[in-house]
MARVEXDO-775571 format. One line per field, with one value per residue: residue number from 1; x, y, z of N, C-alpha, C, O, CB in turn. Coordinates in Angstrom, 2 decimals. Glycine has a CB too. Layout:
BEGIN
resi	c(NUM  ...)
n_u	c(X  ...)
n_v	c(Y  ...)
n_w	c(Z  ...)
ca_u	c(X  ...)
ca_v	c(Y  ...)
ca_w	c(Z  ...)
c_u	c(X  ...)
c_v	c(Y  ...)
c_w	c(Z  ...)
o_u	c(X  ...)
o_v	c(Y  ...)
o_w	c(Z  ...)
cb_u	c(X  ...)
cb_v	c(Y  ...)
cb_w	c(Z  ...)
//
This chain:
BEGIN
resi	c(1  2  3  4  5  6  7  8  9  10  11  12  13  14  15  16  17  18  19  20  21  22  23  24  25  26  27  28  29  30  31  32  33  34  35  36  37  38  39  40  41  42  43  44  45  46  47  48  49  50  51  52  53  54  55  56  57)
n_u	c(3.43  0.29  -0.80  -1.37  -5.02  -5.73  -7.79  -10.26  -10.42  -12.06  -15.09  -15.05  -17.56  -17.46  -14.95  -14.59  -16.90  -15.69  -14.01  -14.98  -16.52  -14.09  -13.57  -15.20  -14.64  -12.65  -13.76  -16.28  -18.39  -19.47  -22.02  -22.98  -24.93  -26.89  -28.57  -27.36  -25.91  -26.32  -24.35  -22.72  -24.29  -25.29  -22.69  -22.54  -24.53  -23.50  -21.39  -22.20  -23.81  -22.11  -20.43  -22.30  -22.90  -24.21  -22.66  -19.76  -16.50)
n_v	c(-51.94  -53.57  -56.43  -59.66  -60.82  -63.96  -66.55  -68.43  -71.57  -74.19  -75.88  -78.86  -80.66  -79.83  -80.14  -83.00  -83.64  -82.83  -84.43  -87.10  -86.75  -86.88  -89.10  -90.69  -89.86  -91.44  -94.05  -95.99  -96.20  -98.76  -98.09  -97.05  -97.45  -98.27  -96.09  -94.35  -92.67  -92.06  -90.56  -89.37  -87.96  -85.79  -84.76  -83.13  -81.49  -80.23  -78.75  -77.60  -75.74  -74.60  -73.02  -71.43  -69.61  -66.29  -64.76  -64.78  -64.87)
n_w	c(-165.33  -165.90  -164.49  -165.59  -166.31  -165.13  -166.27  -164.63  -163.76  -165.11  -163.66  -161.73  -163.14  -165.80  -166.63  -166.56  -168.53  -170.83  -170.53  -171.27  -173.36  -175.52  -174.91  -175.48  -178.70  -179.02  -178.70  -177.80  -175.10  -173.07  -172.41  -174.76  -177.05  -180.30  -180.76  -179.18  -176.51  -173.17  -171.39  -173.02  -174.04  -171.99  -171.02  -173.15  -173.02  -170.71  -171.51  -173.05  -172.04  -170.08  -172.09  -172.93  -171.09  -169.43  -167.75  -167.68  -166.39)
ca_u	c(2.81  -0.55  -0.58  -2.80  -5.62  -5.99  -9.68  -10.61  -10.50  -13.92  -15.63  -14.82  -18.39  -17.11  -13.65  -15.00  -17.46  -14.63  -12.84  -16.31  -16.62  -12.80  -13.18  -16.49  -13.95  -11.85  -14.12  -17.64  -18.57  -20.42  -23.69  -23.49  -26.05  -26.39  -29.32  -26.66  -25.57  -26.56  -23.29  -22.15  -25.49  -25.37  -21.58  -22.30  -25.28  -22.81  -20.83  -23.41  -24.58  -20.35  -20.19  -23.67  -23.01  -24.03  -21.95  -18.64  -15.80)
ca_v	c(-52.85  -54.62  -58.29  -60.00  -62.14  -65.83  -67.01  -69.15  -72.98  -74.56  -76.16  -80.23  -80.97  -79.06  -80.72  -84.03  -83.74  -83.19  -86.22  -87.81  -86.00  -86.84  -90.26  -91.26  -89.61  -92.48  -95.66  -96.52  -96.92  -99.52  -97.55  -96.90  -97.85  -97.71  -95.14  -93.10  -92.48  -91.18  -90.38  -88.65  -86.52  -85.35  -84.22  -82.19  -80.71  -79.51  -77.89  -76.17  -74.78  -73.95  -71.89  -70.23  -68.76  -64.96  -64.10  -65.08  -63.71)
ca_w	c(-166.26  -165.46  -164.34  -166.99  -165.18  -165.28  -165.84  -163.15  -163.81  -165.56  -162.53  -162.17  -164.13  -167.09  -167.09  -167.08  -169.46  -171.96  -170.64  -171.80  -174.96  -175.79  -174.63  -177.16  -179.79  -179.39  -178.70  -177.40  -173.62  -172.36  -172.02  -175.73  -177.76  -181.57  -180.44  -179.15  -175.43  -172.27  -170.48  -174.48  -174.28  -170.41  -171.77  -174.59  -172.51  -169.83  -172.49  -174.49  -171.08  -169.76  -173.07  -173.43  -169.72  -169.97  -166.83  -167.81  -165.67)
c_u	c(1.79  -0.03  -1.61  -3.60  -5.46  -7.79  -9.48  -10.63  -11.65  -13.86  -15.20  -16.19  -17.77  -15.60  -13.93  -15.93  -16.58  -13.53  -13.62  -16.38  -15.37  -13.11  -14.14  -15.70  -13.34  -12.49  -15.12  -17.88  -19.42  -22.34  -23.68  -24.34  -26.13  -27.73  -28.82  -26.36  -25.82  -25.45  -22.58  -23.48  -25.44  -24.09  -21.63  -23.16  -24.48  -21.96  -21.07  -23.26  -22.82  -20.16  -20.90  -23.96  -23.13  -22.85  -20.47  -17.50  -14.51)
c_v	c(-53.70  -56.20  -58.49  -61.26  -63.28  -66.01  -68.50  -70.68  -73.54  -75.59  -78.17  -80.94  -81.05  -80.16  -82.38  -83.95  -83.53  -83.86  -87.03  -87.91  -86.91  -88.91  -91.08  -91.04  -91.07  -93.90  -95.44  -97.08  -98.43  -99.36  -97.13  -97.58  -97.50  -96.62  -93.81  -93.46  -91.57  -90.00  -89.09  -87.03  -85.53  -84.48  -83.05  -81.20  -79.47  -78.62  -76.87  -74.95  -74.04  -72.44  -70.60  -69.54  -67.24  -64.42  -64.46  -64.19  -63.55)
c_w	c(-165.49  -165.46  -164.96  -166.15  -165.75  -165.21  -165.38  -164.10  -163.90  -163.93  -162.74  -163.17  -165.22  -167.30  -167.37  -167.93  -170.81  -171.96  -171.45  -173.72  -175.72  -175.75  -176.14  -178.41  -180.46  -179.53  -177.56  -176.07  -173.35  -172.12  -173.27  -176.78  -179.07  -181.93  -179.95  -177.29  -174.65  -171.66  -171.32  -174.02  -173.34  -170.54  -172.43  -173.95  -171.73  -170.48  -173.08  -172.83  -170.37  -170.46  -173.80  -172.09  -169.97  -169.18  -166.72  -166.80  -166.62)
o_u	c(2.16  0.77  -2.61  -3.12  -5.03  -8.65  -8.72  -10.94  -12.39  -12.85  -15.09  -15.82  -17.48  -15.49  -13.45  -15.43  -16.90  -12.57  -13.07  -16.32  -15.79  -12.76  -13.87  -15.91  -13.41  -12.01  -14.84  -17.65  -20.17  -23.32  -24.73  -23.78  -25.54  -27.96  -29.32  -26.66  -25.70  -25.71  -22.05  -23.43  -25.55  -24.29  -20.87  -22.82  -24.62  -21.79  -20.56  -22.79  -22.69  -19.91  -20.64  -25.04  -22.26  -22.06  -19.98  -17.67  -13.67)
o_v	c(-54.45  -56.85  -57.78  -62.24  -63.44  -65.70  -69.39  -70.56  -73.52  -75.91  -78.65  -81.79  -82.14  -80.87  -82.91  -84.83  -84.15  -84.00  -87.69  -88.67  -87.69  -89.72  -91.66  -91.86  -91.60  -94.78  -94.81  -98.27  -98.57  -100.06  -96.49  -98.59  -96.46  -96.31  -92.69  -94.58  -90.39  -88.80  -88.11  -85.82  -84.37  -83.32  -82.10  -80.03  -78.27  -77.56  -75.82  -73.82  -72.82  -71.34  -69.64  -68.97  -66.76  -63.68  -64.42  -63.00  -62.69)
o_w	c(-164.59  -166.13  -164.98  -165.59  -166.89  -164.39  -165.74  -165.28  -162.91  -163.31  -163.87  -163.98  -165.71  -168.30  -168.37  -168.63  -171.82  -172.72  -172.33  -174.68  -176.57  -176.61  -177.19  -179.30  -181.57  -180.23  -176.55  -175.84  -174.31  -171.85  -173.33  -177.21  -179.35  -183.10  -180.07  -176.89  -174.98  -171.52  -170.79  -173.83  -173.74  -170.17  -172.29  -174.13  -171.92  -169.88  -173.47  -172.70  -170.34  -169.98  -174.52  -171.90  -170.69  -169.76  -165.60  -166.54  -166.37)
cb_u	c(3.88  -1.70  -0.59  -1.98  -7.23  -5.08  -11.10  -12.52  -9.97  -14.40  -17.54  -14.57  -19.35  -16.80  -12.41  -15.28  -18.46  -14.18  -12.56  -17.80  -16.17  -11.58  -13.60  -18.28  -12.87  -10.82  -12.71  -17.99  -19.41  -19.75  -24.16  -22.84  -27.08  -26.06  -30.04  -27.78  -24.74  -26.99  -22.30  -22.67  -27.12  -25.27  -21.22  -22.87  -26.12  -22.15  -20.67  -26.58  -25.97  -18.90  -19.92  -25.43  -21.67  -25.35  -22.58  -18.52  -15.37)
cb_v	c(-53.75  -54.49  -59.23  -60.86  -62.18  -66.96  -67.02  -68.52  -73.50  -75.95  -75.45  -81.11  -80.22  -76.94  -80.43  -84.74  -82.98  -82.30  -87.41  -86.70  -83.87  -85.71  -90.67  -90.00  -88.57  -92.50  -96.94  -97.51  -95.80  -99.36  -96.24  -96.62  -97.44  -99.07  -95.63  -91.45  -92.55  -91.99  -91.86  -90.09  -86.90  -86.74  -85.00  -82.81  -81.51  -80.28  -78.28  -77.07  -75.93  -75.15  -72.47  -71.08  -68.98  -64.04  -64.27  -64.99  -64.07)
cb_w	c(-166.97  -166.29  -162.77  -169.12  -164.76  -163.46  -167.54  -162.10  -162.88  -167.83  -162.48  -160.70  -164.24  -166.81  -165.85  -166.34  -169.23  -172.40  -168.89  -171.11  -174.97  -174.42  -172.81  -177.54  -179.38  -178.47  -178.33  -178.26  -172.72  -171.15  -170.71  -176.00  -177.20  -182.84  -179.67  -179.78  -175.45  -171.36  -170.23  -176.67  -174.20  -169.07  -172.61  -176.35  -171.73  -168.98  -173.17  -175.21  -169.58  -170.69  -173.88  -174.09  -168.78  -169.85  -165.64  -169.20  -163.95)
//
């Protein structure tokens, strides 16, 4: 019987950016603005780009 792989552990960027994400869910940093947020945007960026990777392993 094959051993079934494990995919590799998102990179520490990636994992914090959905501490980030997660965190704005709950309540409003300091650097938020009612323009919106840097720290939120830089987040969601790293995400998009995590999940639109062509070379996935």
């Amino acid at each position: 019987m094959p051993i079934p792989q494990r995919r590799p552990e998102p990179p520490f960027p990636v994992l914090r950016a959905g501490y980030v994400v997660d965190f704005h869910n709950r309540s409003a940093c300091s650097q938020c603005t009612k323009d919106g947020c840097p720290s939120l945007a830089d987040a969601r960026e790293t995400l998009r780009a995590w999940r639109n990777r062509k070379n996935r392993s």
